[in-house]
gemmi code that builds the backbone of each chain (N, CA, C; Angstrom):
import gemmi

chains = {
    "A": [
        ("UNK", (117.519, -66.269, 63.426), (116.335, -66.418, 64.279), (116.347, -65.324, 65.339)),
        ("UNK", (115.114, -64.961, 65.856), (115.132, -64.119, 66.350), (114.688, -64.547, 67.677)),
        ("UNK", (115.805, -63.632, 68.773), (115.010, -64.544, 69.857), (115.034, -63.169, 71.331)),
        ("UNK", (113.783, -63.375, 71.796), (113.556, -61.930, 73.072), (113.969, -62.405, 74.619)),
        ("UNK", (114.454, -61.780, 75.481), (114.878, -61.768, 76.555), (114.108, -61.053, 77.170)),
        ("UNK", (114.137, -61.612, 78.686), (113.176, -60.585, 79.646), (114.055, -60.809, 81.124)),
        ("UNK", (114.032, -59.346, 81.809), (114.842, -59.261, 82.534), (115.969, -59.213, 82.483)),
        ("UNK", (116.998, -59.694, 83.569), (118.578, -58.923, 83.417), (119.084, -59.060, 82.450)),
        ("UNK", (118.189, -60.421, 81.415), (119.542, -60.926, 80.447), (119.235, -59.892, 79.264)),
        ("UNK", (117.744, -58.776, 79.451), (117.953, -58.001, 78.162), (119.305, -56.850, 78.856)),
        ("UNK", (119.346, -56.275, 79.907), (120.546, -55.908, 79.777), (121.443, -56.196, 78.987)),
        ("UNK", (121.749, -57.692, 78.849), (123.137, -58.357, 78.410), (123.166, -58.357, 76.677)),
        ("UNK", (121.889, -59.353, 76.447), (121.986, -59.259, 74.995), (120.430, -58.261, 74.304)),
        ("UNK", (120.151, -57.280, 74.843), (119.027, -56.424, 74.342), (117.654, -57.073, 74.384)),
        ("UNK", (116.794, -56.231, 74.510), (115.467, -56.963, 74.319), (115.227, -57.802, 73.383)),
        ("UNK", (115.955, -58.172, 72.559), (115.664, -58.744, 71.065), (117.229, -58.943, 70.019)),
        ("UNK", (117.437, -60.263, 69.740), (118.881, -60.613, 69.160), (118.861, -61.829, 68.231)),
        ("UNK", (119.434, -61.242, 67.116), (119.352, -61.954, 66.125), (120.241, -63.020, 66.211)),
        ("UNK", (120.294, -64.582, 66.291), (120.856, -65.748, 66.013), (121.139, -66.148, 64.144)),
        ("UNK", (122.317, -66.403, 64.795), (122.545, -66.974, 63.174), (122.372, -68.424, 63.418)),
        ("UNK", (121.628, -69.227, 62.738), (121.446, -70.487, 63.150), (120.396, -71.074, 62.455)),
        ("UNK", (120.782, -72.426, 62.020), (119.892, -73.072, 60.944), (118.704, -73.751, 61.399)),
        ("UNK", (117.494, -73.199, 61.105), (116.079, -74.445, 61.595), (115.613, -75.173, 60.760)),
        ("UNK", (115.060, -76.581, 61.696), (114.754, -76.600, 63.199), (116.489, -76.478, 64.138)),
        ("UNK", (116.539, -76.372, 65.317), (117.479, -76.308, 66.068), (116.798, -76.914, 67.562)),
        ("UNK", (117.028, -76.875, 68.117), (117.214, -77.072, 69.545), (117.115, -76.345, 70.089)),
        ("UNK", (116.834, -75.920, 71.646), (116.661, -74.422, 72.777), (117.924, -75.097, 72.836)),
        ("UNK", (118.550, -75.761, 73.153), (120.025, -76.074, 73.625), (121.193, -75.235, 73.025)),
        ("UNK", (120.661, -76.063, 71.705), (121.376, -75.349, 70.995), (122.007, -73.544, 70.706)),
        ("UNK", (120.512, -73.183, 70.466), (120.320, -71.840, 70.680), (121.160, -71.001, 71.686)),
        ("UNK", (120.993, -71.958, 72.898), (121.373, -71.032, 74.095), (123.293, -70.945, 73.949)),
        ("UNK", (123.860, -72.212, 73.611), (125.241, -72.566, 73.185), (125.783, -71.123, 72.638)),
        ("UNK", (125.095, -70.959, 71.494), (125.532, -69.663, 70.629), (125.064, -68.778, 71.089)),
        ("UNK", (124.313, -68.489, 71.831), (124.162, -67.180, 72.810), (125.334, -66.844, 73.550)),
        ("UNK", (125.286, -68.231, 74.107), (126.184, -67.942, 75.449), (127.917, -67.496, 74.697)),
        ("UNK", (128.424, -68.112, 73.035), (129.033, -67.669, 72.980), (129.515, -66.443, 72.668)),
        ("UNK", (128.117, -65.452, 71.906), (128.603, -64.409, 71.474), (128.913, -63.431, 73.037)),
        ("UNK", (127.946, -63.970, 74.200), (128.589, -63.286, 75.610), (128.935, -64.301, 76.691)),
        ("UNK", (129.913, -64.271, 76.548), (130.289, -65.727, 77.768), (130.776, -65.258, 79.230)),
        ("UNK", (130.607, -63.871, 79.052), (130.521, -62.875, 80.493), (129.467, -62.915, 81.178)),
        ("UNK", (128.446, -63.279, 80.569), (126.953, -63.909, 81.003), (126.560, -65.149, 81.189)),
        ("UNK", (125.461, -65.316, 82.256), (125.298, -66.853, 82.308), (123.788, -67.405, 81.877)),
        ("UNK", (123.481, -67.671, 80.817), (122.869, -68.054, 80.206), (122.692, -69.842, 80.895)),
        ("UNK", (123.058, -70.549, 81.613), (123.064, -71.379, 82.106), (121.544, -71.912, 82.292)),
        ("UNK", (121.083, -73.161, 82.297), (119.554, -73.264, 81.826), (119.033, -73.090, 83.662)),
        ("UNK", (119.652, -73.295, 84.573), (119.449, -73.334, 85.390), (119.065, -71.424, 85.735)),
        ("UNK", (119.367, -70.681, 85.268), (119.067, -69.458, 85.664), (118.444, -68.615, 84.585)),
        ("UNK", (118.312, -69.363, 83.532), (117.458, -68.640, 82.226), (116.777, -69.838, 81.505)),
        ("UNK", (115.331, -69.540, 81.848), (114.440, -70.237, 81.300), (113.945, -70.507, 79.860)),
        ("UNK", (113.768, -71.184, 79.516), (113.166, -70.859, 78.100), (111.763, -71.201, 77.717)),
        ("UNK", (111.323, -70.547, 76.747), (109.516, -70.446, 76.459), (109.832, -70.017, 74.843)),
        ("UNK", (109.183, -71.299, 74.202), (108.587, -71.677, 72.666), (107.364, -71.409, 72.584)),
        ("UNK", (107.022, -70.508, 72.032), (105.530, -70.360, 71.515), (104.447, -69.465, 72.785)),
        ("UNK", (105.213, -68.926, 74.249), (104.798, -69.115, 75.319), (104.477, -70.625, 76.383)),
        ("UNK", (105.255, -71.072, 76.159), (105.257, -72.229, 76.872), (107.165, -72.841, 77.201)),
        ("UNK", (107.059, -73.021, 78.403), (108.086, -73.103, 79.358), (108.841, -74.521, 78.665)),
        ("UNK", (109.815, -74.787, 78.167), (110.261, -75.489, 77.447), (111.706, -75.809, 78.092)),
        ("UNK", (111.981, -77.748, 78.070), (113.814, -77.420, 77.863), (114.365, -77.576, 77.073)),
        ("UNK", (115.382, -77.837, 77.171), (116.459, -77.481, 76.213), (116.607, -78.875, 74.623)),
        ("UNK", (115.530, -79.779, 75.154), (115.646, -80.838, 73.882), (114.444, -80.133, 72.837)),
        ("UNK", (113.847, -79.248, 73.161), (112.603, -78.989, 72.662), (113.515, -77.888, 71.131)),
        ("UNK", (112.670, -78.478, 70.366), (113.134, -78.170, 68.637), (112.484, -77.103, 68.353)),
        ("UNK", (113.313, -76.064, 67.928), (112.561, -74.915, 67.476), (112.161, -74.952, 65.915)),
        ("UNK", (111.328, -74.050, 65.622), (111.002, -74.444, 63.943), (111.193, -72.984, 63.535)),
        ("UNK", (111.022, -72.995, 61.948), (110.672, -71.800, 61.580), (109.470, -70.878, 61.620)),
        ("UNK", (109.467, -69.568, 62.201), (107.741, -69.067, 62.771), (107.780, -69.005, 64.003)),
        ("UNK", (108.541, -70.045, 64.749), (108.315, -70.394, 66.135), (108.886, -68.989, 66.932)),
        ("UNK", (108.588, -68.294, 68.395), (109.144, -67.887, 68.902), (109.958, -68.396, 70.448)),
        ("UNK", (111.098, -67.925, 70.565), (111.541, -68.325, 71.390), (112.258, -67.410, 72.509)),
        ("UNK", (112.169, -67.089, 73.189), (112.589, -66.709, 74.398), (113.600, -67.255, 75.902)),
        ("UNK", (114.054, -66.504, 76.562), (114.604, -66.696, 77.606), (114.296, -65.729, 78.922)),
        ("UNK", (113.870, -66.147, 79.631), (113.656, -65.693, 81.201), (114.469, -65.111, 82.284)),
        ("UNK", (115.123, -64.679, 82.328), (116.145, -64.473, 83.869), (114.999, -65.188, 84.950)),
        ("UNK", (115.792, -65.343, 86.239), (115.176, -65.917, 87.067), (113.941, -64.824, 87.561)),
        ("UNK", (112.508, -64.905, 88.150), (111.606, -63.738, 88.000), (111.985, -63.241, 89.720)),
        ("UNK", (111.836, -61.942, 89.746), (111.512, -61.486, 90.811), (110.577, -61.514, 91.714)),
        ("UNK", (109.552, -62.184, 91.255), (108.215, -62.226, 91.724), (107.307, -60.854, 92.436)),
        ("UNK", (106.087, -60.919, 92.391), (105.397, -59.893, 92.789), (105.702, -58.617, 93.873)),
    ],
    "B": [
        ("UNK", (95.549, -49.698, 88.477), (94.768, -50.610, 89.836), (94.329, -50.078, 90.447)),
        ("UNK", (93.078, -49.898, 90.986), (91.881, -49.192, 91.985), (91.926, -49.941, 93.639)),
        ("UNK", (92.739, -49.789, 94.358), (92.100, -51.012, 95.860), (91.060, -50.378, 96.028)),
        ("UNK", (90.171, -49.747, 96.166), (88.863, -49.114, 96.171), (87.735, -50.663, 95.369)),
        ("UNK", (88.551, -50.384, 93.935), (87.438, -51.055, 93.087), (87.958, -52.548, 93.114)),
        ("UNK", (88.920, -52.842, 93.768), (89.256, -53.984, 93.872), (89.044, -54.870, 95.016)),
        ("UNK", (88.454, -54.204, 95.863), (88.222, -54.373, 97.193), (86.569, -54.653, 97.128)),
        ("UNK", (86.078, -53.605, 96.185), (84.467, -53.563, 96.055), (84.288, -55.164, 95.303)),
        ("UNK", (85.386, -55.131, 94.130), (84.733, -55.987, 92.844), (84.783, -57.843, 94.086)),
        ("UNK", (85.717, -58.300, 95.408), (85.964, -59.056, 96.180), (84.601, -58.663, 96.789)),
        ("UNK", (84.410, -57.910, 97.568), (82.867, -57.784, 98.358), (81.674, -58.603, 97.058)),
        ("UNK", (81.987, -57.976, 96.076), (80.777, -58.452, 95.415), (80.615, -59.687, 95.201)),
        ("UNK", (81.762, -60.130, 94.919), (81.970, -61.570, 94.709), (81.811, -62.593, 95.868)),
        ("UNK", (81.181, -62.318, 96.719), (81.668, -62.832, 98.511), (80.440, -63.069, 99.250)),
        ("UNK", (79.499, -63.104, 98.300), (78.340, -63.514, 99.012), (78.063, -64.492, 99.879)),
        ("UNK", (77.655, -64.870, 101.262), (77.814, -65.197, 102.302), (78.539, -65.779, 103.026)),
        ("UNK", (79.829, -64.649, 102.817), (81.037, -64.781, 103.904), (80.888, -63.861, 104.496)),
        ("UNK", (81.505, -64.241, 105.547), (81.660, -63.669, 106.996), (82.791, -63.386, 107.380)),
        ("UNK", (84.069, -63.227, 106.398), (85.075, -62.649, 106.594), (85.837, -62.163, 105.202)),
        ("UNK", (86.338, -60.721, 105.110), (87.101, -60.615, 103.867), (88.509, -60.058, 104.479)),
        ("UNK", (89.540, -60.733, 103.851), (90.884, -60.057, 104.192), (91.435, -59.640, 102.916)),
        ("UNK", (92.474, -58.141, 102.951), (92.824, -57.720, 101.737), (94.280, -57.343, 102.149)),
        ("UNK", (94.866, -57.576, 101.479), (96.454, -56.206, 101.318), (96.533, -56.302, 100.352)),
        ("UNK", (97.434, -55.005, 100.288), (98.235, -53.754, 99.791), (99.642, -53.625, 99.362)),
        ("UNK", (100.237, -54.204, 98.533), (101.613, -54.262, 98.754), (102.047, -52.918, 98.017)),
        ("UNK", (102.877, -51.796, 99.081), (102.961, -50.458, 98.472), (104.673, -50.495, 97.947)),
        ("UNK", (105.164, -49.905, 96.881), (106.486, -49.801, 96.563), (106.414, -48.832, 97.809)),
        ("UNK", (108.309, -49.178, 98.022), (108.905, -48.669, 99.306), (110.169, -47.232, 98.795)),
        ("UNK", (110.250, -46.701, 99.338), (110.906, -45.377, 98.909), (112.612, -45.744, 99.346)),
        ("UNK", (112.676, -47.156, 99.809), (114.269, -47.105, 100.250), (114.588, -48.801, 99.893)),
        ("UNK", (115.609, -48.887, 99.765), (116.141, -50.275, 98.786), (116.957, -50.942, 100.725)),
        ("UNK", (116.701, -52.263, 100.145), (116.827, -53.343, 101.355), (117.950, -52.741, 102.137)),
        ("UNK", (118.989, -52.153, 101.633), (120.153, -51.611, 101.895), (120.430, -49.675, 102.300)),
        ("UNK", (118.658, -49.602, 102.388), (119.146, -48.327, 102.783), (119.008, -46.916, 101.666)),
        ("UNK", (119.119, -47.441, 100.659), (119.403, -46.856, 99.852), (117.692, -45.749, 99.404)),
        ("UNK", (118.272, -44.682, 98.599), (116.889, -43.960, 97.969), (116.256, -44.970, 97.081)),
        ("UNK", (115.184, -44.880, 96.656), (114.433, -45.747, 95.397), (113.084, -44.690, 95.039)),
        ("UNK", (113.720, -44.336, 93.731), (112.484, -43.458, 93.179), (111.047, -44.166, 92.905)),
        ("UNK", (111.352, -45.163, 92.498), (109.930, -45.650, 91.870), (110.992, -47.048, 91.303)),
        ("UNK", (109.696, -48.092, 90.752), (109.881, -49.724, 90.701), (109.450, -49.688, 89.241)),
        ("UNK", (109.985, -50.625, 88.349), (109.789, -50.756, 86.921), (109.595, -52.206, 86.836)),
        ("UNK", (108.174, -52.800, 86.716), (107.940, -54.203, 86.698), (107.800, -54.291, 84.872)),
        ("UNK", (108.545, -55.599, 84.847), (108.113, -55.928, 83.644), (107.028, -57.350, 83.828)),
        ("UNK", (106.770, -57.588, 82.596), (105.547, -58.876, 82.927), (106.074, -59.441, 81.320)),
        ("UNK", (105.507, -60.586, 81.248), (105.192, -61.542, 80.193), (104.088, -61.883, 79.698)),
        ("UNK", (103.121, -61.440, 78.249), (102.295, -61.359, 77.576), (101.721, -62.788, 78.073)),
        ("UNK", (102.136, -63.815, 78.421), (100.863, -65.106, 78.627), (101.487, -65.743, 80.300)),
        ("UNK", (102.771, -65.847, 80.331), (103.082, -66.067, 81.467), (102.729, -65.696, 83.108)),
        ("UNK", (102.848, -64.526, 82.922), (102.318, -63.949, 83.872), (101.363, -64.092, 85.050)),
        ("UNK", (100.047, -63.530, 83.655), (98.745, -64.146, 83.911), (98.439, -65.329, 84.475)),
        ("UNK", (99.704, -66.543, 83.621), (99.045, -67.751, 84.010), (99.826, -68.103, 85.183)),
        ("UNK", (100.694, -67.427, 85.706), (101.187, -67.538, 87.205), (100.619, -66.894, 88.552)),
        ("UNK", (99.737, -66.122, 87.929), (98.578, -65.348, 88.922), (97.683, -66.308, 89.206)),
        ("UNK", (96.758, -66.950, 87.739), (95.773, -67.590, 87.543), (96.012, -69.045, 88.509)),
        ("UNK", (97.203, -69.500, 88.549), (97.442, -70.852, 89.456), (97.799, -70.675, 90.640)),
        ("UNK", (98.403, -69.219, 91.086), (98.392, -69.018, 92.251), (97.054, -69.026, 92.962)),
        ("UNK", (96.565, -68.063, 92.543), (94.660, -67.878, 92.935), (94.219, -69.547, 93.077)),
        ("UNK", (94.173, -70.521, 91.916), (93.701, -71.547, 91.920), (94.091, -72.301, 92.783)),
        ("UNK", (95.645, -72.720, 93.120), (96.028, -72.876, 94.173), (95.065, -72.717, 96.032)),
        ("UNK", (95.209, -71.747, 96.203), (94.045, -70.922, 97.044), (93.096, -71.439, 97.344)),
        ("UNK", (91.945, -71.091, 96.364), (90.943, -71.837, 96.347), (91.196, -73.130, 96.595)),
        ("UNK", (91.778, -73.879, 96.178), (91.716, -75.402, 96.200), (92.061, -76.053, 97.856)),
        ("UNK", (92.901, -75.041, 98.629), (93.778, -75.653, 99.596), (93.396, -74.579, 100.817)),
        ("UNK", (92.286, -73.725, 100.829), (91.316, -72.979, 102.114), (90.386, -72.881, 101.711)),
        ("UNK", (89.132, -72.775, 102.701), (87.550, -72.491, 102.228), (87.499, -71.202, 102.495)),
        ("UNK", (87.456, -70.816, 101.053), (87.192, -69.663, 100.527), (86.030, -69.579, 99.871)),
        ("UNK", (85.458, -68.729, 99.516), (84.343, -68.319, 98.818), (85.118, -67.711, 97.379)),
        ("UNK", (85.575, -66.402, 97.764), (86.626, -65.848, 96.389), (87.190, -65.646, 97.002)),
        ("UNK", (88.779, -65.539, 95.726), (90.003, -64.678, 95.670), (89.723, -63.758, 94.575)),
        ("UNK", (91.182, -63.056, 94.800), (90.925, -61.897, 94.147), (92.604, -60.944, 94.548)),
        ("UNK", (93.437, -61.118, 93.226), (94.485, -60.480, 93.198), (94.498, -59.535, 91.476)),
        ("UNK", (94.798, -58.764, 92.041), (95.318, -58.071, 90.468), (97.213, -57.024, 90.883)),
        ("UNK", (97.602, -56.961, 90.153), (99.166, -56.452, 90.339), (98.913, -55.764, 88.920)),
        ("UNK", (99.987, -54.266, 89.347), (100.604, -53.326, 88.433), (101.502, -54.077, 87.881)),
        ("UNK", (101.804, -53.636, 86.494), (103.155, -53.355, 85.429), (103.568, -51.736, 85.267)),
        ("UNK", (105.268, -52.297, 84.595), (105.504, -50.939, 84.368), (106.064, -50.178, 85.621)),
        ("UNK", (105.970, -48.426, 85.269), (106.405, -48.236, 86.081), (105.780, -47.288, 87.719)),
        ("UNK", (106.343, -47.628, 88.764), (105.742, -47.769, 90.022), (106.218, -46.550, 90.836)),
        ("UNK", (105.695, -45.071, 91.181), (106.441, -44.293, 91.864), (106.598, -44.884, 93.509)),
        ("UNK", (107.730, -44.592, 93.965), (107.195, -44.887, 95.841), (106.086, -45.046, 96.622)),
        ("UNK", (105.946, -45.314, 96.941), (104.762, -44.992, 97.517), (103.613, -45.486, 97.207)),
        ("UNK", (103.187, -45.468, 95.913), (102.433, -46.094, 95.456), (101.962, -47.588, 95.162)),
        ("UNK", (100.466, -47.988, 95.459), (100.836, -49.609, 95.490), (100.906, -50.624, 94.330)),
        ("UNK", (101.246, -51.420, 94.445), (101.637, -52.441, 93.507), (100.705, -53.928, 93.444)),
        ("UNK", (100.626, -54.273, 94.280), (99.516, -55.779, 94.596), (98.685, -54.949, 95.115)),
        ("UNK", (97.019, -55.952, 94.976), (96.366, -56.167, 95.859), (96.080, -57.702, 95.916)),
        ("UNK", (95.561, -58.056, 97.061), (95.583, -59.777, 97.045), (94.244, -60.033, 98.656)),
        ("UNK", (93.171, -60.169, 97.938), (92.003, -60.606, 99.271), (91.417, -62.052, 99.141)),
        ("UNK", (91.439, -62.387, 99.918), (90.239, -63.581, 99.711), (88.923, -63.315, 100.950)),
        ("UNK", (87.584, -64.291, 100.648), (87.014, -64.011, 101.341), (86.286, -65.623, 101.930)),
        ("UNK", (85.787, -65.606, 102.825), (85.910, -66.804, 103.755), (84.553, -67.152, 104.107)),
        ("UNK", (84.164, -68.209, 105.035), (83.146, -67.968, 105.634), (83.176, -67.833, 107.231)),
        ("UNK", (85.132, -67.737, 107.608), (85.933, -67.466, 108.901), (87.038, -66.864, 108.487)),
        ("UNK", (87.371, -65.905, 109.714), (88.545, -64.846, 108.935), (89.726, -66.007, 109.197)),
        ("UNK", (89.413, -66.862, 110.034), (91.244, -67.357, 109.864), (91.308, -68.016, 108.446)),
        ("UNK", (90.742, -68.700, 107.941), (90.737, -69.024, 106.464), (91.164, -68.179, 105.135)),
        ("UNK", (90.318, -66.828, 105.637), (90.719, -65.688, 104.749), (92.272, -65.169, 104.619)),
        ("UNK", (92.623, -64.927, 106.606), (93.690, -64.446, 106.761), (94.848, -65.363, 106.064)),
        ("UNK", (94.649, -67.146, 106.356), (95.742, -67.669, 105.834), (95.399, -67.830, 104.014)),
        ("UNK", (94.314, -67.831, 103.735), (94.545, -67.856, 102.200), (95.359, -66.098, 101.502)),
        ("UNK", (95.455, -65.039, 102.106), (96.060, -64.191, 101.584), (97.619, -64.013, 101.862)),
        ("UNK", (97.799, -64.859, 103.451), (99.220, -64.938, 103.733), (99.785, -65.656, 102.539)),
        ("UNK", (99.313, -67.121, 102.184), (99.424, -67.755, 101.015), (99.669, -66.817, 100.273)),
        ("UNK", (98.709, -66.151, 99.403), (98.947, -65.772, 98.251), (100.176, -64.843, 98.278)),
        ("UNK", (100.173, -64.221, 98.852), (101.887, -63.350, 99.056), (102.889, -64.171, 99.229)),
        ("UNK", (102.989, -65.102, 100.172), (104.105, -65.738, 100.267), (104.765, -66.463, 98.455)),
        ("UNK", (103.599, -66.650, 98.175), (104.002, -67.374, 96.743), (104.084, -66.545, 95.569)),
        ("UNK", (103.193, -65.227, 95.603), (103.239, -63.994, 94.834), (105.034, -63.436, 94.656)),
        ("UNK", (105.221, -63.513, 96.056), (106.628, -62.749, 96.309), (107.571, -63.558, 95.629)),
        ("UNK", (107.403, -64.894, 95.269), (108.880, -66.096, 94.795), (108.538, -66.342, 93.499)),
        ("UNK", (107.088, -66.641, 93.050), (106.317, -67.517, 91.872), (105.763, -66.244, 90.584)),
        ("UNK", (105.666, -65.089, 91.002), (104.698, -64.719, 90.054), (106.050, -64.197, 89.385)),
        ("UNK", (105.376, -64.101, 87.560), (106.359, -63.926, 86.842), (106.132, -62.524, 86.451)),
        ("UNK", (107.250, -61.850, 87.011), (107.418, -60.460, 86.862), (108.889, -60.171, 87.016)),
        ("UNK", (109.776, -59.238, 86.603), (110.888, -58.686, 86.804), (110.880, -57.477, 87.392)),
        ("UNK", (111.426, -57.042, 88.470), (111.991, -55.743, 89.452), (112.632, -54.956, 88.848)),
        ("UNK", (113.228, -53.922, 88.476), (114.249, -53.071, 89.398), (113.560, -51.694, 89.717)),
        ("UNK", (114.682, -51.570, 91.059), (114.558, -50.281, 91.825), (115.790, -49.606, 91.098)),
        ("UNK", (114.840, -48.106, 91.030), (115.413, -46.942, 90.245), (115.610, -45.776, 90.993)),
        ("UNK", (116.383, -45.530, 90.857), (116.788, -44.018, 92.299), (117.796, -43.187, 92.149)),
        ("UNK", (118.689, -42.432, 92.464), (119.574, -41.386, 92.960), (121.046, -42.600, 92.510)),
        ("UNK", (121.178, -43.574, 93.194), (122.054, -44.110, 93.034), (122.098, -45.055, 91.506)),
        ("UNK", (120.909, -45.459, 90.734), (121.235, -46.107, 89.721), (120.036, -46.874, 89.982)),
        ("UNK", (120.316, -47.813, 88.921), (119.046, -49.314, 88.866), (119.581, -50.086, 89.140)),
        ("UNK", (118.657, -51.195, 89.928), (119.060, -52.669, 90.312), (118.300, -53.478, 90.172)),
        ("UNK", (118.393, -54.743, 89.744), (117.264, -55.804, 89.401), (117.391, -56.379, 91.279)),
        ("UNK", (115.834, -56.661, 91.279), (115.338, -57.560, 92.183), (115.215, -58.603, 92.153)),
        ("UNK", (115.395, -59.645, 93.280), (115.042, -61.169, 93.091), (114.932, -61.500, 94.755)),
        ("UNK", (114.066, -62.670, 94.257), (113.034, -63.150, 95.836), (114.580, -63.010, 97.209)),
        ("UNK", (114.152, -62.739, 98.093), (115.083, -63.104, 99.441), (115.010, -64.041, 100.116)),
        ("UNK", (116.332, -64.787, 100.433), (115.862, -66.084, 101.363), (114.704, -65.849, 102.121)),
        ("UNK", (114.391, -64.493, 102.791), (113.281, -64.361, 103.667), (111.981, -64.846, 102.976)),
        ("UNK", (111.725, -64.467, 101.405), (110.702, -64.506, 100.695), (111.092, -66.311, 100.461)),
        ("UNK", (111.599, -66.700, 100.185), (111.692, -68.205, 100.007), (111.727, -68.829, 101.229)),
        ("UNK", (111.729, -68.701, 102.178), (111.561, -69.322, 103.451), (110.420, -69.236, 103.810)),
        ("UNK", (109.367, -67.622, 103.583), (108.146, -68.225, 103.792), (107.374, -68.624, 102.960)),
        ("UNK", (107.642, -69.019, 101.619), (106.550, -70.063, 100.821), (106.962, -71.007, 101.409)),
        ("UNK", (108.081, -71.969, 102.252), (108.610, -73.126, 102.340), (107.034, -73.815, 103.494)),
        ("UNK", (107.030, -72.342, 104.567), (105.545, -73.173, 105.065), (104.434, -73.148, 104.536)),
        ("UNK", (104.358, -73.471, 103.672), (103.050, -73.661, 103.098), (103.142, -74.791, 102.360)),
    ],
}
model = gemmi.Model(1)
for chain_id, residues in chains.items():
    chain = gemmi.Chain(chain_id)
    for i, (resn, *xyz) in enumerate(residues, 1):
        res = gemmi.Residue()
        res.name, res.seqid = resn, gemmi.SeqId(i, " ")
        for name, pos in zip(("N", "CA", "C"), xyz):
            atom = gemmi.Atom()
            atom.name, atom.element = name, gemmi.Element(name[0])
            atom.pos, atom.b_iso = gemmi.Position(*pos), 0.0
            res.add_atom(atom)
        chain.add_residue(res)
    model.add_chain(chain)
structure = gemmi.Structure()
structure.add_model(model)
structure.setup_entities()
């Protein structure tokens, strides 16, 4: 699955990173195996948001196949 | 972004008010610390964004008598100097105006979904709100 980052965390894992991982899954889930391929990073839900489809989602929310999914760093604002 | 045409497209919209307030938020040529800063690299989010502008504004409206608002913000990238927001509302009393644009900055600066960094001589750094910027959405 493919999943895009915005802000510091594309530093960490690139604008765009392929998950190995079976759907449907979980954002929870997802983020688990993120966090392990970099655990020097904090992927923590509290500081990286997540958005299914464009919409602000937590972590019980089931991803499907098609679906996109994303993560946020906290925003800088205007 | 035009403040010229953004300033005009608020006049137009503002029919019988009696007060319009606007700023300008210009990138700054030196980082909180002093430092050089060539220019600002905003990123944005294809639906997010928008819809964090769109509820800010709505916000606004809902909670001063206003006639219109009226914000638009750059993406991308930002030399010094150059500005970045504009944010007016218009009233049918300037104190209304004045506090619906204090509003909109105060919450622009913490809420709108955009990513920073300052780029310069010394390197890049990501930005994020300052207690100062979170202390003043707290009055509102």
């Amino acid at each position: 699955m493919r999943v895009r980052f915005y802000g510091r965390l594309a530093d960490a894992f690139g604008r765009d990173c392929h998950v190995g991982i079976d759907l449907p899954c979980t954002v929870g889930a997802t983020r688990e195996q993120l966090q392990a391929l970099r655990p020097d990073k904090d992927l923590d839900y509290r500081r990286a948001k997540a958005c299914v489809n464009g919409v602000l989602v937590e972590d019980d929310c089931v991803v499907h196949e098609g679906d996109s999914l994303e993560f946020l760093a906290p925003v800088s604002g205007g | 972004m035009s403040v010229e045409r953004e300033t005009a497209a608020l006049v137009g919209a503002s029919a019988g008010a009696g007060a319009i307030v606007t700023f300008v938020g210009i990138a700054r040529a030196s980082s909180k610390s002093g430092e050089q800063v060539d220019r600002l690299v905003l990123e944005d989010h294809p639906s997010l964004t928008r819809q964090s502008l769109d509820e800010i504004a709505a916000a606004a409206v809902a909670r001063f008598d206003v006639s219109a608002i009226r914000i638009a913000h750059r993406t991308g990238t930002i030399p010094a100097g150059e500005p970045i927001v504009f944010a007016g509302a218009a009233a049918p009393h300037r104190r209304e105006a004045f506090e619906a644009v204090d509003y909109l900055m105060d919450r622009l600066k913490t809420e709108a979904v955009f990513w920073k960094r300052e780029e310069g001589p010394g390197g890049s750094r990501w930005i994020e709100p300052t207690d100062a910027d979170h202390a003043a959405k707290e009055r509102w």
